[in-house]
C-alpha positions as CSV (number, residue, x, y, z in Angstrom):
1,X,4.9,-43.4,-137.7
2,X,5.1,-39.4,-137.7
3,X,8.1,-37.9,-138.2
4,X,10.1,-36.2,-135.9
5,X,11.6,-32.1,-136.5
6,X,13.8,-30.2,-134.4
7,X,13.4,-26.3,-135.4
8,X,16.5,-24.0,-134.1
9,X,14.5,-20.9,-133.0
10,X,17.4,-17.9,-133.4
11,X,17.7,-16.5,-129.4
12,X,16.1,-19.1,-128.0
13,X,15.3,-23.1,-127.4
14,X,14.8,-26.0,-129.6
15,X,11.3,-26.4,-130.8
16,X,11.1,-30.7,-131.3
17,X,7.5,-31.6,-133.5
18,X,6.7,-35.0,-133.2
19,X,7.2,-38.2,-131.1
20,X,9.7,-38.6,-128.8
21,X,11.3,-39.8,-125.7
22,X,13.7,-38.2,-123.4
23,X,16.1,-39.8,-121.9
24,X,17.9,-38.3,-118.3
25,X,21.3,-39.1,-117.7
26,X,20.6,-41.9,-115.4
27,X,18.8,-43.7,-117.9
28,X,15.3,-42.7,-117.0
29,X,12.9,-42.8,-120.2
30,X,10.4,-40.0,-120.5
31,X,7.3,-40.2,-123.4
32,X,6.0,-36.5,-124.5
33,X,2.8,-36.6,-125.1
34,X,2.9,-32.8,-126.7
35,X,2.8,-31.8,-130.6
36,X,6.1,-29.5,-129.9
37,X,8.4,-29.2,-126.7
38,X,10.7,-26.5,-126.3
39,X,14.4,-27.4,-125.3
40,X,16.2,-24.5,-123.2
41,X,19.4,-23.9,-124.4
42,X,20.7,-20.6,-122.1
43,X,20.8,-22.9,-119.0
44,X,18.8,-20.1,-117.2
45,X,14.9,-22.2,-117.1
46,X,13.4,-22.9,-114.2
47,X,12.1,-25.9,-115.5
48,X,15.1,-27.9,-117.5
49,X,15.5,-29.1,-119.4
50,X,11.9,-27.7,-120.6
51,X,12.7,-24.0,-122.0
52,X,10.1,-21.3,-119.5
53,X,11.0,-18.5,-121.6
54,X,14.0,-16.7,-119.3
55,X,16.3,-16.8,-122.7
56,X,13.9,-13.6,-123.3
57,X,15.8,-11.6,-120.2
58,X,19.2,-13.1,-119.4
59,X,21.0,-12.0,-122.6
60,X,21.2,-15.1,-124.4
61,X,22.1,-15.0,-128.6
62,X,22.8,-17.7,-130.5
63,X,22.0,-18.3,-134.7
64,X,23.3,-21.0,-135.4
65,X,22.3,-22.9,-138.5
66,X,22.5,-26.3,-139.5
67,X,25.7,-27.0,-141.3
68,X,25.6,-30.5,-143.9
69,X,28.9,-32.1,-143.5
């Protein structure tokens, strides 16, 4: 089985390599069948939870970095 490997891209979304499945809030299962998805984290996509780049023009900043505790 591949692994899976979320990147935190400073300013923008969550790259995630691998195999997954995504799972809505209402319990509805979701198989990507991509190499990499891109996670929006300024809220501002057209297309969420799927990042579509706006992070670029609303202002968004974020760098945060993975903390081992």
């Amino acid at each position: 089985m591949s692994e899976t490997k979320i990147r935190i891209r400073d300013n923008g979304p969550f790259l995630v390599e691998g195999p997954v499945t995504l799972e809505d809030s209402e319990g509805n299962s979701y198989t990507i069948d991509k190499p990499t998805i891109a996670l929006c984290r300024c809220g501002e996509s057209d297309n969420k939870p799927f990042c579509d780049g706006k992070h670029k023009h609303c202002g968004f900043t974020s760098q945060e970095r993975a903390n081992a505790t």
